[in-house]
Each structure stands twice: as structure tokens, then as C-alpha cells.
Backbone atoms as SQL, in Angstrom:
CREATE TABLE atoms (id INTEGER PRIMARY KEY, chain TEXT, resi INTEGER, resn TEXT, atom TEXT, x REAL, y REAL, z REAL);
INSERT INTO atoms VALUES
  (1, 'A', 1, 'UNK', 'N', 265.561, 251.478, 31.366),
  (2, 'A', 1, 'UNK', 'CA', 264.249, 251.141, 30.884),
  (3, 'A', 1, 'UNK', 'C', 263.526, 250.181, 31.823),
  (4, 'A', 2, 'UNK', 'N', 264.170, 249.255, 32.309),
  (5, 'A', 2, 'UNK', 'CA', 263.809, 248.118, 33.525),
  (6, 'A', 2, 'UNK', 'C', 262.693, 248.610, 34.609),
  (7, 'A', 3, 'UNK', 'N', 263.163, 249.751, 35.026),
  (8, 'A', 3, 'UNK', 'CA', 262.394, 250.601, 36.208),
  (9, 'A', 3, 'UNK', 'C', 261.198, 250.930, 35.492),
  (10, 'A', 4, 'UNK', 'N', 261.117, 251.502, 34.361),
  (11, 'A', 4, 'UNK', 'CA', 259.591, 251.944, 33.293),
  (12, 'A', 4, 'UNK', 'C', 259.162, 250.878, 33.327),
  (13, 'A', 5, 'UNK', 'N', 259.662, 249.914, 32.484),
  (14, 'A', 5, 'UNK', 'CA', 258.734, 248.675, 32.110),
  (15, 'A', 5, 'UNK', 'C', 257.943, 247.740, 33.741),
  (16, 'A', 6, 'UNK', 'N', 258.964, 247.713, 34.176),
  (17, 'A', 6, 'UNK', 'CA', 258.529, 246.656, 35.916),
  (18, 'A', 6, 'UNK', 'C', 257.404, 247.851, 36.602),
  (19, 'A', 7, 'UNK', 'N', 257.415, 249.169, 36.458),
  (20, 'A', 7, 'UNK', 'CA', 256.088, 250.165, 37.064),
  (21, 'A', 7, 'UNK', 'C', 255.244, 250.227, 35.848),
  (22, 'A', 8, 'UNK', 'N', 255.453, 249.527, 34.766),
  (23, 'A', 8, 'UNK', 'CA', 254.107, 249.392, 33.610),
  (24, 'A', 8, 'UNK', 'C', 253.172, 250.824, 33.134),
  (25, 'A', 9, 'UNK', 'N', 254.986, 251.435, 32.964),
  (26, 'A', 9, 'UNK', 'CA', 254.366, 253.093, 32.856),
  (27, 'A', 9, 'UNK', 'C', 254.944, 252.927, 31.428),
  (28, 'A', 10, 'UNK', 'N', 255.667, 252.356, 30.547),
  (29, 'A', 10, 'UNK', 'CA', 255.882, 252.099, 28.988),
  (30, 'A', 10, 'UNK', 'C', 254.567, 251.921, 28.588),
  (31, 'A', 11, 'UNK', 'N', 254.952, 252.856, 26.949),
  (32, 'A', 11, 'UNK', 'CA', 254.158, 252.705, 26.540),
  (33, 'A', 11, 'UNK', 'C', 254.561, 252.879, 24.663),
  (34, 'A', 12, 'UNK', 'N', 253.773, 251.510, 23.903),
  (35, 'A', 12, 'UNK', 'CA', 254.624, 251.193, 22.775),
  (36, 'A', 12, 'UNK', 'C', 253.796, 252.657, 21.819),
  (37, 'A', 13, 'UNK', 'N', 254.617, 253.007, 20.959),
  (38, 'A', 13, 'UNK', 'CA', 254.280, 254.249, 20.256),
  (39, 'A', 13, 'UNK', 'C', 254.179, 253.881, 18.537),
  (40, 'A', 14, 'UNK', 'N', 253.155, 254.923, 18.015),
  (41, 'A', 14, 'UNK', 'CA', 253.505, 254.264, 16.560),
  (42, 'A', 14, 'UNK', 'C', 254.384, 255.947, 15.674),
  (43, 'A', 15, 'UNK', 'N', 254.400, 255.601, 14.264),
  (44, 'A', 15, 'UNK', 'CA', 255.658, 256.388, 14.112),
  (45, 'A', 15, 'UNK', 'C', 254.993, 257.984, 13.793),
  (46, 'A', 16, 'UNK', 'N', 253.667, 258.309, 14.456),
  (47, 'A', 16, 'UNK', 'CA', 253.440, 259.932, 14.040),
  (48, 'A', 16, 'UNK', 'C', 253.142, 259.661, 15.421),
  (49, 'A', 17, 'UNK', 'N', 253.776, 259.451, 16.530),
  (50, 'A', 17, 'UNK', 'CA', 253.711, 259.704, 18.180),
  (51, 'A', 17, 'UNK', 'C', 254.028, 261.442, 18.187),
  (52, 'A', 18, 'UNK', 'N', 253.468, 262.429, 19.274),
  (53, 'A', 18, 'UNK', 'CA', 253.870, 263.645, 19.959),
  (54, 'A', 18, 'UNK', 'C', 253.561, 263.450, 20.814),
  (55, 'A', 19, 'UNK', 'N', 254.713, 264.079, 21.794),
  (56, 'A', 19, 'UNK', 'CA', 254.265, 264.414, 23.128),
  (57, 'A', 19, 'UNK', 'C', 254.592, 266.040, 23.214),
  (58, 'A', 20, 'UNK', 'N', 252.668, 266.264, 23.220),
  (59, 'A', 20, 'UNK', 'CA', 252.543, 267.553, 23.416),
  (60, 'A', 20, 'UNK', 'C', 253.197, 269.024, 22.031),
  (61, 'A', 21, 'UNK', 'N', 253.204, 269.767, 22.165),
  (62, 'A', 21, 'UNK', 'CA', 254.292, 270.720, 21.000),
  (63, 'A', 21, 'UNK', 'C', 255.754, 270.497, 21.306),
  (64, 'A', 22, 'UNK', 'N', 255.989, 269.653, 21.751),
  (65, 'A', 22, 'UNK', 'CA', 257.636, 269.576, 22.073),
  (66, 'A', 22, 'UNK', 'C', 258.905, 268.885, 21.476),
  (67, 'A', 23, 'UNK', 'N', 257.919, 267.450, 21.497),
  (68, 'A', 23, 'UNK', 'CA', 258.865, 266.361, 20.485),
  (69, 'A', 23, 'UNK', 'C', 257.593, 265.592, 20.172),
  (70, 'A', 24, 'UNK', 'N', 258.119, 265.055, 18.271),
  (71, 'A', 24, 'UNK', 'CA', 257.206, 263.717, 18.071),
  (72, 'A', 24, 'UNK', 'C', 258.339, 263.359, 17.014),
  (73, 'A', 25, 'UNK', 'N', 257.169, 262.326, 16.623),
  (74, 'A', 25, 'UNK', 'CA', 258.005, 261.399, 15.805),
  (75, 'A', 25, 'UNK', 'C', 257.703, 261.758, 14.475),
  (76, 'A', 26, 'UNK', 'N', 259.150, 261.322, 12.895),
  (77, 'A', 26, 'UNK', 'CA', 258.819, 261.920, 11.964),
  (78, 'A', 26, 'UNK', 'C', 259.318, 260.471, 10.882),
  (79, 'A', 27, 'UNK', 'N', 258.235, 259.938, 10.439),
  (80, 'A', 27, 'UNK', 'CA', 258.602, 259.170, 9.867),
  (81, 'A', 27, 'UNK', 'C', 259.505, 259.566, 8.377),
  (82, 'A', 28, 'UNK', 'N', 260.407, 258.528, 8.473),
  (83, 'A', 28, 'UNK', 'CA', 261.278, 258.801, 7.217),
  (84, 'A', 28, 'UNK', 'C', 262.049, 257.379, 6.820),
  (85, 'A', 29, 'UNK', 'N', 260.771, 256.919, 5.591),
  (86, 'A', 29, 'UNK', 'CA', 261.458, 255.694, 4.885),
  (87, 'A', 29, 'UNK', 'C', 262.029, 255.150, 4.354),
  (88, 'A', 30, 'UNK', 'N', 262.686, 254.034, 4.541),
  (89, 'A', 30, 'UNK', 'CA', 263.588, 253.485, 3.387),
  (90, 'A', 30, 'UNK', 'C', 264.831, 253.274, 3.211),
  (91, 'A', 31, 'UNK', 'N', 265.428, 253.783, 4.765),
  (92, 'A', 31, 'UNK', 'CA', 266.492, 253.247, 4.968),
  (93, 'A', 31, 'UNK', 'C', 266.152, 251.573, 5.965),
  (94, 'A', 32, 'UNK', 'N', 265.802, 251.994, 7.055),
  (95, 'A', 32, 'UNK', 'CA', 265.189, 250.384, 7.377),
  (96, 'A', 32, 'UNK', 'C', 263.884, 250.556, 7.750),
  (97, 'A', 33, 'UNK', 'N', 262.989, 249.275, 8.140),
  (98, 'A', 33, 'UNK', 'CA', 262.181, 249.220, 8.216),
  (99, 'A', 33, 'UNK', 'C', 261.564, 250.441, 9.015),
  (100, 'A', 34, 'UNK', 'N', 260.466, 250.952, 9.316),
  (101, 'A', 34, 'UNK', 'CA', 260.103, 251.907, 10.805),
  (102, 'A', 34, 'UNK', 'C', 261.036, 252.753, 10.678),
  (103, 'A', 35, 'UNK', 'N', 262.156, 253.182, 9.844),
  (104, 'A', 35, 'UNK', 'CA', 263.274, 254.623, 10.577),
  (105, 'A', 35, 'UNK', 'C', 262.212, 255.451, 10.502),
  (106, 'A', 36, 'UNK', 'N', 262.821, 256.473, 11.428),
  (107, 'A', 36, 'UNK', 'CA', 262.303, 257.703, 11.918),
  (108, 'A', 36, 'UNK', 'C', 263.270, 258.643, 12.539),
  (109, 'A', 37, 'UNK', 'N', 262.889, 259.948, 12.397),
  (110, 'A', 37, 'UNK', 'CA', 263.293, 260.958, 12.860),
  (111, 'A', 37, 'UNK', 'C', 262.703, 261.807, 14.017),
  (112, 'A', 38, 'UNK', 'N', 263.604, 262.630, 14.707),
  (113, 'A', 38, 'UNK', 'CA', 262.780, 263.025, 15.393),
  (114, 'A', 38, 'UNK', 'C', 262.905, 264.437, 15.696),
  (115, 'A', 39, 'UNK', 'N', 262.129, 265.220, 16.113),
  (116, 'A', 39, 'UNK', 'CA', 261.614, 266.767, 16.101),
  (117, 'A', 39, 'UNK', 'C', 261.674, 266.980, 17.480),
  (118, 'A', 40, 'UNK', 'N', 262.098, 268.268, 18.067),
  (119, 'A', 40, 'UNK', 'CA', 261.811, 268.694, 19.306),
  (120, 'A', 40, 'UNK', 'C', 261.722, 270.605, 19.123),
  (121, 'A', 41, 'UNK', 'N', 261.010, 271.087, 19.652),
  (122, 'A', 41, 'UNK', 'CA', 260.818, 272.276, 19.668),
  (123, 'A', 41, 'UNK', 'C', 259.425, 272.452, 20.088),
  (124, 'A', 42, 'UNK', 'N', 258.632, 273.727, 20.308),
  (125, 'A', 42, 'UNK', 'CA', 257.690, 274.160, 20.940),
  (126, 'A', 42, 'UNK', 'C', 256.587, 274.819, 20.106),
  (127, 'A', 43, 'UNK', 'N', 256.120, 273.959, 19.191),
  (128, 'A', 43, 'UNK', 'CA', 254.721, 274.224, 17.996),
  (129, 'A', 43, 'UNK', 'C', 255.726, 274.564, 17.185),
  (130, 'A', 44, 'UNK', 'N', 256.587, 274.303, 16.891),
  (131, 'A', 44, 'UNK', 'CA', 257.559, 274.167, 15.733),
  (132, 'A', 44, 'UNK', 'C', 258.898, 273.264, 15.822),
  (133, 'A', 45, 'UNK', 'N', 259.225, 272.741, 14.555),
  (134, 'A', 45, 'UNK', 'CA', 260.460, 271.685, 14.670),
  (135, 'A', 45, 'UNK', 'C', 261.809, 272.930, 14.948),
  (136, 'A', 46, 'UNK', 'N', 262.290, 273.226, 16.008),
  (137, 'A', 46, 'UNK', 'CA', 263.773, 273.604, 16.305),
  (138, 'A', 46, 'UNK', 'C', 265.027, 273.030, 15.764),
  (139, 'A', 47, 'UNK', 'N', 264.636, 271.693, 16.174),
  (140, 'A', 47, 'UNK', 'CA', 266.012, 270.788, 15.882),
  (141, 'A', 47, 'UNK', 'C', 265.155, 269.523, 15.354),
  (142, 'A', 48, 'UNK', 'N', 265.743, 269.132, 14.648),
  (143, 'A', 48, 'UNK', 'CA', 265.543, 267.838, 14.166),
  (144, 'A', 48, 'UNK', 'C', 266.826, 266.803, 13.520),
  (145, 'A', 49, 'UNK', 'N', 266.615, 265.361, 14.146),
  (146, 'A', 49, 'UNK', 'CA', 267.350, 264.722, 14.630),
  (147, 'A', 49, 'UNK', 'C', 267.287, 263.346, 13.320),
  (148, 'A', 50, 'UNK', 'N', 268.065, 263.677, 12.642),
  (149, 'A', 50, 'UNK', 'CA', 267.941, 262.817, 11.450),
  (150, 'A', 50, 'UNK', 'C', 268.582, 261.263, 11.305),
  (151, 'A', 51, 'UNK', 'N', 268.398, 260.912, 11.941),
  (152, 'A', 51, 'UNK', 'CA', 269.181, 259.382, 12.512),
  (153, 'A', 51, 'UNK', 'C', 270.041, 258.995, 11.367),
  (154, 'A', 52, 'UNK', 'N', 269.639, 257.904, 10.622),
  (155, 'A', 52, 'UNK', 'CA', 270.289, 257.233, 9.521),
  (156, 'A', 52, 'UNK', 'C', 269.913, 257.801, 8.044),
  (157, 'A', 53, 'UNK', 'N', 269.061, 258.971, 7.792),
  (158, 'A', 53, 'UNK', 'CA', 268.199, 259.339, 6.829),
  (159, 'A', 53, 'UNK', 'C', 269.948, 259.789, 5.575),
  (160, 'A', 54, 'UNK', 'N', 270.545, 260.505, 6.257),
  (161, 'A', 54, 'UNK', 'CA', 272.087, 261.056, 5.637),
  (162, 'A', 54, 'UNK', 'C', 273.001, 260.567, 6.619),
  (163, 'A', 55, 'UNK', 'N', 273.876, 259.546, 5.437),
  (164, 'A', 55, 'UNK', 'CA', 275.281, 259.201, 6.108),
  (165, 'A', 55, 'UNK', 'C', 276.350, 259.712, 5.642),
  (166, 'A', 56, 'UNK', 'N', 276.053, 260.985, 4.801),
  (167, 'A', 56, 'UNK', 'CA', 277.469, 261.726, 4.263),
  (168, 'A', 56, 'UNK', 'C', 276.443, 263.070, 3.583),
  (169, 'A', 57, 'UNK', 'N', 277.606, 264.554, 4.196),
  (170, 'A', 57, 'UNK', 'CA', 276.866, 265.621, 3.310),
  (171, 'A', 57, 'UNK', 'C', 276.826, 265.543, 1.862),
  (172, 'A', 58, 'UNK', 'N', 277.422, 264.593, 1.244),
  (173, 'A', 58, 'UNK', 'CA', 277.257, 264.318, 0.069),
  (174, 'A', 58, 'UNK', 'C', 275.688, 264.073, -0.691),
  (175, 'A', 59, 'UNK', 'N', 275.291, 263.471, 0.325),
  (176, 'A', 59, 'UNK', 'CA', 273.358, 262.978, 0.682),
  (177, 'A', 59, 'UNK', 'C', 272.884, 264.733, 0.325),
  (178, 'A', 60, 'UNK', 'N', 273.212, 265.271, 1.197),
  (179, 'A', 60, 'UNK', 'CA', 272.869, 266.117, 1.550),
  (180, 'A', 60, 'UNK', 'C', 272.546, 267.299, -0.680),
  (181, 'A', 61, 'UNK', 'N', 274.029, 267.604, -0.758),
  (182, 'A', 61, 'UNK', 'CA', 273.613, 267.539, -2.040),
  (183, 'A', 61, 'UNK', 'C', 272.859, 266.808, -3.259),
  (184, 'A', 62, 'UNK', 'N', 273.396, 265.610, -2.785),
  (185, 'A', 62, 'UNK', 'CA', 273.053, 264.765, -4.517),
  (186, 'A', 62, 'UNK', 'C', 272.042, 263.650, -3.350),
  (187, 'A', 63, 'UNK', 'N', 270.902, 264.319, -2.777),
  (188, 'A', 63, 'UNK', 'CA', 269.776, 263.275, -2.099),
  (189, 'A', 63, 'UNK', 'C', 269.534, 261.857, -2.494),
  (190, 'A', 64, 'UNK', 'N', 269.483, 261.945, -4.454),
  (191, 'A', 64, 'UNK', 'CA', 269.655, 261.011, -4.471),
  (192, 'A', 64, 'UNK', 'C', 270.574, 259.430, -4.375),
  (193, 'A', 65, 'UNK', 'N', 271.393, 259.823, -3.534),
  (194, 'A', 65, 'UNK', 'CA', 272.479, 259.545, -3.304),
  (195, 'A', 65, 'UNK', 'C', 272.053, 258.222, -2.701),
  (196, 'A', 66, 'UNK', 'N', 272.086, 256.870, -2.786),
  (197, 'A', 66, 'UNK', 'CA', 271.737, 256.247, -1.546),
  (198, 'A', 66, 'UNK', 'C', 272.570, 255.201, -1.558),
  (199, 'A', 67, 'UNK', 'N', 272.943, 254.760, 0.547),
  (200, 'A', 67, 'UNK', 'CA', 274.154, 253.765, 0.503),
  (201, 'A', 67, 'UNK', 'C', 273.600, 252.954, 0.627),
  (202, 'A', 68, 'UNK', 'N', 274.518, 251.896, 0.574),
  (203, 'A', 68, 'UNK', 'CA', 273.916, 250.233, 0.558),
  (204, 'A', 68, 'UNK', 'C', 273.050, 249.445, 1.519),
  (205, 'A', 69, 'UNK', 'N', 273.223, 250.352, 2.640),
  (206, 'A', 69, 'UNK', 'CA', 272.346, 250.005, 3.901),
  (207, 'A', 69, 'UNK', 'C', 271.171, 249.979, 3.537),
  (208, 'A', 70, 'UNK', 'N', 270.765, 250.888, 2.732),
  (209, 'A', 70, 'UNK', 'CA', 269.166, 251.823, 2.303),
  (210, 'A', 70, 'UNK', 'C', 268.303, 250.355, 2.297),
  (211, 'A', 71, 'UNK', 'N', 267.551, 249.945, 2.398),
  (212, 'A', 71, 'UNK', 'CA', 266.413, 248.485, 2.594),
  (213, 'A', 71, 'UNK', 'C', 265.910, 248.997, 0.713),
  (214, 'A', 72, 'UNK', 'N', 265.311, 250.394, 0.839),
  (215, 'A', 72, 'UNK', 'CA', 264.882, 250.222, -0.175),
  (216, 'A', 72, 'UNK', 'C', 265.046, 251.984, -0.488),
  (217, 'A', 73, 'UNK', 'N', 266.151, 251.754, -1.720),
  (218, 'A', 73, 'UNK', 'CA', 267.266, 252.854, -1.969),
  (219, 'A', 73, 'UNK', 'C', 266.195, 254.694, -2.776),
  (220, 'A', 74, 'UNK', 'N', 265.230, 253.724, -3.509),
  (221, 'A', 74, 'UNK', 'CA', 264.391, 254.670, -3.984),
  (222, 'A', 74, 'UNK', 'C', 263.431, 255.603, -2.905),
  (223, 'A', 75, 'UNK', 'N', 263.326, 254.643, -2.356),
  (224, 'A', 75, 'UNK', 'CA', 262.402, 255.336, -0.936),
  (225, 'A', 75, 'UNK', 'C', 263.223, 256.647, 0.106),
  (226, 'A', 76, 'UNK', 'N', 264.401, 255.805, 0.057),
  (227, 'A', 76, 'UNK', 'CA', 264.975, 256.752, 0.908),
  (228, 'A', 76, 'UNK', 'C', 265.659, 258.140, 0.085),
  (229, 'A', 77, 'UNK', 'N', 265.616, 257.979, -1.440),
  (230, 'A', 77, 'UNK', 'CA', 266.018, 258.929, -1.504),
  (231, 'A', 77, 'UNK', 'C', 264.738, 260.015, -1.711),
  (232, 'A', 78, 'UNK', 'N', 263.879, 259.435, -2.514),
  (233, 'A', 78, 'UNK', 'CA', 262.192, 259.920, -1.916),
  (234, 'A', 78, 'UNK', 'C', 262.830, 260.697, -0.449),
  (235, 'A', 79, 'UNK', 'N', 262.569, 260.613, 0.145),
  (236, 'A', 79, 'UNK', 'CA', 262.377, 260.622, 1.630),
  (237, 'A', 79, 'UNK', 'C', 263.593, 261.454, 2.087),
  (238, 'A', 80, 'UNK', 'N', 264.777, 261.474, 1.654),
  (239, 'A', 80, 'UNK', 'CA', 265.726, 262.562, 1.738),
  (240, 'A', 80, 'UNK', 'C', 265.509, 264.244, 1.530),
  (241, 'A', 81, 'UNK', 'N', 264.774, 263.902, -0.108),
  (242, 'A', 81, 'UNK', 'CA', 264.355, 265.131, -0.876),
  (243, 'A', 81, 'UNK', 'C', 263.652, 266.096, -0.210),
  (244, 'A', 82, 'UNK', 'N', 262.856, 265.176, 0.106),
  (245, 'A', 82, 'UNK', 'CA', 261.606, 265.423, 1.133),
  (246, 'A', 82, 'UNK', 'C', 261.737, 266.405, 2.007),
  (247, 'A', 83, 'UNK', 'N', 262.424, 265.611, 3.255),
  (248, 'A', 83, 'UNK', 'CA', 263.250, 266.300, 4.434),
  (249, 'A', 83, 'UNK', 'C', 264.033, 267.076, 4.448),
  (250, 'A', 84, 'UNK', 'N', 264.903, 267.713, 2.977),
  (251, 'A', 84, 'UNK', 'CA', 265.937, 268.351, 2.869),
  (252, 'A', 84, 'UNK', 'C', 264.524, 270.082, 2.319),
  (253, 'A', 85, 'UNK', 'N', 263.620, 269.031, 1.576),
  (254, 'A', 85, 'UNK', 'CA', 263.073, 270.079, 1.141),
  (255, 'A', 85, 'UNK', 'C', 261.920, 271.082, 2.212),
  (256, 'A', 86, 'UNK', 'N', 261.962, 269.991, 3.322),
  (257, 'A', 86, 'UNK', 'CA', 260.781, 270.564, 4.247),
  (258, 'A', 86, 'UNK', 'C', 261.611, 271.350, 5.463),
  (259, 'A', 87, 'UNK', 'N', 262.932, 271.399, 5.153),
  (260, 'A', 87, 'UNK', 'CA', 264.016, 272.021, 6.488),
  (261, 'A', 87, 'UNK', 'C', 264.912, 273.120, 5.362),
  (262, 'A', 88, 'UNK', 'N', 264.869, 273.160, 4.357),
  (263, 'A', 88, 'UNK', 'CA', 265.774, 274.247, 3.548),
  (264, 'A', 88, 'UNK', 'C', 265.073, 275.885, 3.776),
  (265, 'A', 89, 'UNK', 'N', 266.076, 276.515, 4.326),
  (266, 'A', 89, 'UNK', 'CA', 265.708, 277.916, 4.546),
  (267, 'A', 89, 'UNK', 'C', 264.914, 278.239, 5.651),
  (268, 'A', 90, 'UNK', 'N', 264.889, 277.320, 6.972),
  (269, 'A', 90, 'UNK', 'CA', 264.130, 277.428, 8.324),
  (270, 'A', 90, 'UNK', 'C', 265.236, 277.718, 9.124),
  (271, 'A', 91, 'UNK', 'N', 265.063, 277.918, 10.183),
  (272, 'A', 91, 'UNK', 'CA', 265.937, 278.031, 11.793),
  (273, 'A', 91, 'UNK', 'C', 266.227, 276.606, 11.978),
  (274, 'A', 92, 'UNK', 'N', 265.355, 275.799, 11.668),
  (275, 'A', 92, 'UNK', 'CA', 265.353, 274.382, 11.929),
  (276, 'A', 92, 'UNK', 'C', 267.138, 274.336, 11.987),
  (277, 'A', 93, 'UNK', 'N', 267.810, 273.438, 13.483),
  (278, 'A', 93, 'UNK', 'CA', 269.017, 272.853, 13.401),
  (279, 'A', 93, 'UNK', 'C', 268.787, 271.311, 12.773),
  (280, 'A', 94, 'UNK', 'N', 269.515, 271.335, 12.069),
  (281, 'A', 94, 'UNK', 'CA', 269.709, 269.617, 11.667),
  (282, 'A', 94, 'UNK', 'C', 270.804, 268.866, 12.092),
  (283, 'A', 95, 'UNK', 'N', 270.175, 267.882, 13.225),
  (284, 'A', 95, 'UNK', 'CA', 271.414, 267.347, 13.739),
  (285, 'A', 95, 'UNK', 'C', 271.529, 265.502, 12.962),
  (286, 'A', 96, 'UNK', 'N', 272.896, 265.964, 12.638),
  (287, 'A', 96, 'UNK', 'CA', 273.131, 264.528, 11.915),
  (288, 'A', 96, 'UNK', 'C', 273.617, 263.417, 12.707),
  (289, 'A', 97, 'UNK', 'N', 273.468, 262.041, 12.484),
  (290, 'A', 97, 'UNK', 'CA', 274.228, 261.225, 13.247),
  (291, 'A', 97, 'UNK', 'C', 275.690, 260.569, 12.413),
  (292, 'A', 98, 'UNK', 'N', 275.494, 261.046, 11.452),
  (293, 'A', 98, 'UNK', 'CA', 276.872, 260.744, 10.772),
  (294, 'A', 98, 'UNK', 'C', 277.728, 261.303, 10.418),
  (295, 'A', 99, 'UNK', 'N', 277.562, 262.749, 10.314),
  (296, 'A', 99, 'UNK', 'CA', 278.561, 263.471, 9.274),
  (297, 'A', 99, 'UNK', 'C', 279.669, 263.886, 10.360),
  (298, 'A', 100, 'UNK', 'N', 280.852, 264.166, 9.915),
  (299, 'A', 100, 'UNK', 'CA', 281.649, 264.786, 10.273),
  (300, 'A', 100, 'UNK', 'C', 281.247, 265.905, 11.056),
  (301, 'A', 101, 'UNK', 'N', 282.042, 266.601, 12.348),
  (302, 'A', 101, 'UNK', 'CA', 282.218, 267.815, 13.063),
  (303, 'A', 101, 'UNK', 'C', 281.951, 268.524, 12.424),
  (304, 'A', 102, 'UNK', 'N', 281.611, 269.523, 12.533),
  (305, 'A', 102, 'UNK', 'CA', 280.321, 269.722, 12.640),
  (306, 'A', 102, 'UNK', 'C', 279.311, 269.376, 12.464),
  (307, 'A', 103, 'UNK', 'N', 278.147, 268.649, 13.005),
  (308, 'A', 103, 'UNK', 'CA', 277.174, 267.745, 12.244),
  (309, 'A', 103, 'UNK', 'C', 275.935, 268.010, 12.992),
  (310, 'A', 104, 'UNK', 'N', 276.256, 269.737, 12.957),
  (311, 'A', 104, 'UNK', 'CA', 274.580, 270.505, 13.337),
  (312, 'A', 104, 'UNK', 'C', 274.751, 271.592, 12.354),
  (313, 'A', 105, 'UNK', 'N', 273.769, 271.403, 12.055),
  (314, 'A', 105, 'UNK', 'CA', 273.740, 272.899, 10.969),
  (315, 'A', 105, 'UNK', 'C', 272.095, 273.426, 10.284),
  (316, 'A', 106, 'UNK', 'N', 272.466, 274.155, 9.539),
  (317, 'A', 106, 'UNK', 'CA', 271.021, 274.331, 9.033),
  (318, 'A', 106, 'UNK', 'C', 270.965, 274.023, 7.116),
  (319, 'A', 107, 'UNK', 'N', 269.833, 273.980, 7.109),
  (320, 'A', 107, 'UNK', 'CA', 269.522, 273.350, 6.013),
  (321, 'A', 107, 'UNK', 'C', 269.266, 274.611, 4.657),
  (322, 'A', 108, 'UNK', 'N', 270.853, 274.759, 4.049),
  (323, 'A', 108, 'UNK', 'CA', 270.440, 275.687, 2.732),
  (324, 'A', 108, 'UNK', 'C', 270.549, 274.846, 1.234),
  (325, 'A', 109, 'UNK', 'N', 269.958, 275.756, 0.288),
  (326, 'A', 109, 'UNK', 'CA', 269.584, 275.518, -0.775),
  (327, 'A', 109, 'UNK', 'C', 271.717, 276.150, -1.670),
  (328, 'A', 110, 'UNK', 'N', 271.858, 274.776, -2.642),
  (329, 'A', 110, 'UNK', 'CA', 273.204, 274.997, -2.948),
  (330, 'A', 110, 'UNK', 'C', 273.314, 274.484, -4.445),
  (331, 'A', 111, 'UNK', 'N', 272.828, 275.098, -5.251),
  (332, 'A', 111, 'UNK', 'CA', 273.219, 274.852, -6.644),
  (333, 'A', 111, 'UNK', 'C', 271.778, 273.811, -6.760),
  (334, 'A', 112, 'UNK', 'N', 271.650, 272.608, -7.804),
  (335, 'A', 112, 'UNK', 'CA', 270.796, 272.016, -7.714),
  (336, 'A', 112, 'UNK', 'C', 270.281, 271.270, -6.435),
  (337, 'A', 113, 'UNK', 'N', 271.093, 270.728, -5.694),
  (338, 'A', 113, 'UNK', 'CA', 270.762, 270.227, -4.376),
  (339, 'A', 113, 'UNK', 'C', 270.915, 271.426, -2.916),
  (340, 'A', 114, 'UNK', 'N', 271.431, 270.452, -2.089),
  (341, 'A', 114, 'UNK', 'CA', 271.211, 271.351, -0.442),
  (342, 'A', 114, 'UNK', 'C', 272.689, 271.257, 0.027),
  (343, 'A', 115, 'UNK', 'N', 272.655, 272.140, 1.321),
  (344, 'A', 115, 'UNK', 'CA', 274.214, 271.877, 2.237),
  (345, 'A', 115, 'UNK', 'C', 273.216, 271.950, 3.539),
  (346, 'A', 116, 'UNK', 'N', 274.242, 271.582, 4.727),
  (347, 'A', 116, 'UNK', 'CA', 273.963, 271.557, 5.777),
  (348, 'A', 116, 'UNK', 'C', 275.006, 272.529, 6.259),
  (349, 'A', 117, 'UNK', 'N', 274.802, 273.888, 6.540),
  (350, 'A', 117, 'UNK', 'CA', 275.500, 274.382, 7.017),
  (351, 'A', 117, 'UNK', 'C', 275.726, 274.632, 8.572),
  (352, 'A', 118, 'UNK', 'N', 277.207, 274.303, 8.949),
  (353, 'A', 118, 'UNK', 'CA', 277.261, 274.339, 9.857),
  (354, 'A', 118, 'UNK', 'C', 276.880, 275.626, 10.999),
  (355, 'A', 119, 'UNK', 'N', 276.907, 275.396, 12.322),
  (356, 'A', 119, 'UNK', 'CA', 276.324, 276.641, 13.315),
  (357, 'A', 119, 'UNK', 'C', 277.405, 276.929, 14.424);
């Protein structure tokens, strides 16, 4: 980052940033302050990169599920539903940062809640 910042080519972003149809930013609240997610694909989300939003496929079913980390537990599960509901039944890959191996998959519909099935 040293080399960006010292040529004063950084540049601070807010949380609905895109660059271009490729990647932007996807806000998703309530685990901490500002989390966000992020999207990459070409006039459509391909993959999306769910940082701290699910820390167990358990999330994944019972959304409302939320761990203790959550800042503010209602929000995030708000905000789970959300995301589970705006990626269920797309191409969209969902890449998790927590779950177990396999922890790309796609987003199906599984009894009352969702799975992340693996790819």
C-alpha cells in the first residue's frame, strides 16, 4: 500500500464504491461497524465475497442465527436474510470466509431457510 499512498494515487471509498461492471462494494450491516461485501463479475454479481456476514452454514439456514461478534445482532440477521435472499437460485458463487472446505458454493433454497451448496 506504501507505494499507492507515497504516489497519492489512493483513494478513500465509501461503501456503494464500483469500479466499472466488475467489482463494487455491497454493504452488509451489523456485524461491525462499515462491514461490507464484495461483488466481482461483469454487469452482474458472479462471485460474491461475504466476509464476516456468515460464520457457520448454520447462518446460512437459520439466518437468524447471530454470533456474539454481531455489534448489532438484529441487523445482521436483517442483513443475512437479505443476502441469502438476493443470491438464492443465481449462478452467483458465494465465497465464504468462514465455513468449512468447501466454502464456495451457490446459494439454494432448503426447507424454511437456505444452504450453500458446494461447487
Amino acid at each position: 500500500m506504501l507505494p499507492i499512498v507515497e504516489s497519492k494515487r489512493e483513494a478513500i471509498v465509501t461503501n456503494d464504491f464500483a469500479i466499472g461492471d466488475h467489482a463494487r462494494i455491497l454493504p452488509t450491516p451489523g456485524h461491525t461497524p462499515g462491514h461490507v461485501a464484495f461483488t466481482l463479475g461483469r454487469g452482474k454479481d458472479d462471485a460474491v465475497f461475504s466476509g464476516d456476514l456468515m460464520h457457520s452454514p448454520l447462518q446460512t439456514h437459520y439466518p437468524e442465527l447471530s454470533a456474539k461478534f454481531d455489534v448489532d445482532q438484529a441487523q445482521a440477521a436483517r442483513t443475512r436474510r437479505s443476502f441469502l435472499e438476493r443470491y438464492c437460485d443465481t449462478d452467483t458463487l458465494c465465497c465464504t470466509a468462514h465455513f468449512p472446505s468447501p466454502s464456495v458454493g451457490k446459494i439454494k433454497r432448503s426447507g424454511d431457510g437456505f444452504a450453500c451448496e458446494a461447487v
